[in-house]
N, C-alpha and C positions, 0 to 999 in steps of 0.2 A: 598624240595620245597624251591626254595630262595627268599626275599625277593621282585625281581617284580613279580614272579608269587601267593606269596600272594596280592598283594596290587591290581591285574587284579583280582582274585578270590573273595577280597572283593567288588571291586566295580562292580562284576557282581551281587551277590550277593543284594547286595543294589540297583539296579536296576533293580532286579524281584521284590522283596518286594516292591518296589515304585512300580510295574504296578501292581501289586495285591492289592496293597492296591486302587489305582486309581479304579478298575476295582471292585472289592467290595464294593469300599465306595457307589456305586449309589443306592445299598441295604439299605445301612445305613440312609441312606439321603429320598431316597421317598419311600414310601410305597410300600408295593405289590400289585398291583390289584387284586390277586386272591385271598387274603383275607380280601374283602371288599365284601359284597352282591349287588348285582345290577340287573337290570335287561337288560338284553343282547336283547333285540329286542323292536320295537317301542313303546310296551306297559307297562304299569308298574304292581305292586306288593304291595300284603299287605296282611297282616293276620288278622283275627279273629275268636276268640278263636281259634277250631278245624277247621277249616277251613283257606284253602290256596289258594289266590288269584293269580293269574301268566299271565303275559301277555297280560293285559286287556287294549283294545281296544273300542271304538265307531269307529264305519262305518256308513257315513251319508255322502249327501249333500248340506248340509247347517244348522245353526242355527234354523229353526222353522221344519225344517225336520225331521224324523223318523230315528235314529240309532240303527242301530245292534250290542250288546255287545259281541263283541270275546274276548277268551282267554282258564282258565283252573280252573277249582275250584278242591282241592283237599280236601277231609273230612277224617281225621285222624281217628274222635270220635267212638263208637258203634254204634252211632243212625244214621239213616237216616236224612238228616236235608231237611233245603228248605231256598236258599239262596235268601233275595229280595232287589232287585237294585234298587232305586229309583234318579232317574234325574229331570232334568229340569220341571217345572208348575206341578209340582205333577206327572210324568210320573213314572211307577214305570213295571218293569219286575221279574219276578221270574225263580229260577231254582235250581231244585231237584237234589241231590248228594246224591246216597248211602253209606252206612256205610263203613269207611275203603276202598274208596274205590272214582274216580272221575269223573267229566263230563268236556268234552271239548265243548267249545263252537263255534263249526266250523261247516262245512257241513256234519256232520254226527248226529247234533242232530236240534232239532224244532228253527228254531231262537229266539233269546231271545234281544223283540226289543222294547224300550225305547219310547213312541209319539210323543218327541221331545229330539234333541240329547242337546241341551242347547250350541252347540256353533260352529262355523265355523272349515270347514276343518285345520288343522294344529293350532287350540286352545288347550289349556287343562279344562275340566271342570270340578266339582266338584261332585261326588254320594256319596249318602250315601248306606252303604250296612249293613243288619241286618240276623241275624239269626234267622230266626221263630222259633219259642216258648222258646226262651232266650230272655233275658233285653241286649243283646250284640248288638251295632251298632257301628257305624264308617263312618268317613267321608274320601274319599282320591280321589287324582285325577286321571285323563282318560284322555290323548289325543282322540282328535276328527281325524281321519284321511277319506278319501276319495278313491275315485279310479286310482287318479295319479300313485299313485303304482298300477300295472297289478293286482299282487294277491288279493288283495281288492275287486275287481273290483265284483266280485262274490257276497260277504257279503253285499253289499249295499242292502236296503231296497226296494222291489219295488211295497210294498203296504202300507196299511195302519195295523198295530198291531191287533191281532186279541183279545177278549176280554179278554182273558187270562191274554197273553201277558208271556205264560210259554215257558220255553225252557226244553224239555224232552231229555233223554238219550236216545240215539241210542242204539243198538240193539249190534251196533259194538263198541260204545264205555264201552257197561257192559260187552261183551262177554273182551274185552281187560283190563280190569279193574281187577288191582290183587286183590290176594285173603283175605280174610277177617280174615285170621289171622296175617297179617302185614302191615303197614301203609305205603302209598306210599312215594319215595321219592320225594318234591318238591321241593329242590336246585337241585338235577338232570336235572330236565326239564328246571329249569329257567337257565342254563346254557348255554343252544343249543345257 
């Protein structure tokens, strides 16, 4: 090799290195999104204790109106719990979660509807959620969304709460509910 075909071989050289480095450094420099938790769809997320919150939602039409809580509770523990949501003027709803095991809060179980949803379409409000018969509570927020989005459209509320005000597991979401010797995964789901 003679001397110009080294001096073209190093500056080839040196100009992969330059776009390799260019082309990694964006690694370097911002984070990854994919290791960061978040929640991937309009509602949010949070935990207490054994219990896993995913995707939560109000459906309502308005501030003094009646919202419907969608999402996913996922219960890790042994026991059976009963999870109660409580919102706006003392409104408060409840929902039951077997052991190891979770309830979706969609059209396959009793709606679980709040007396008044505490705030206008496209606000965020504040609930408190606790675990019956533990000292465990917590406060986190809820978008208020509406029927402007089609899928919505369904969960809006078109009565008034009934004295309950419990939202029960379907039939089909304990027949679909894994088994109780392993704990569901819930970064799974809030991944969708």
């Amino acid at each position: 090799m003679n001397r110009g075909q080294r001096g073209k071989l190093a500056m080839a050289t040196a100009a992969i290195a330059i776009g390799l480095l260019s082309v990694t450094g964006c690694g370097y420099i911002n984070a990854q999104q994919t290791s960061h938790q978040y929640s991937a769809s309009d509602g949010t997320r949070t935990d207490l204790g054994p219990l896993q919150l995913r995707n939560f939602i109000i459906i309502s039409e308005g501030a003094d109106k009646p919202g419907r809580v969608i999402g996913a509770v996922y219960n890790s523990s042994s026991n059976d719990v009963k999870l109660t949501i409580s919102g706006a003027g003392g409104s408060q709803t409840q929902v039951p979660v077997k052991k190891n095991s979770y309830t979706l809060l969609n059209d396959t179980t009793e709606p679980a509807i709040l007396s008044t949803s505490g705030g206008a379409p496209g606000s965020v409000v504040e609930v408190t959620i606790r675990e019956d018969g533990t000292n465990q509570n917590a406060k986190f927020k809820v978008p208020v969304m509406d029927a402007t989005i089609a899928d919505y459209k369904k969960y809006l509320p078109t009565s008034a709460p009934t004295a309950s005000g419990t939202a029960t597991p379907s039939s089909t979401a304990t027949t679909a509910a894994p088994s109780t010797t392993s704990a569901p995964s819930p970064t799974a789901s809030a991944s969708h």
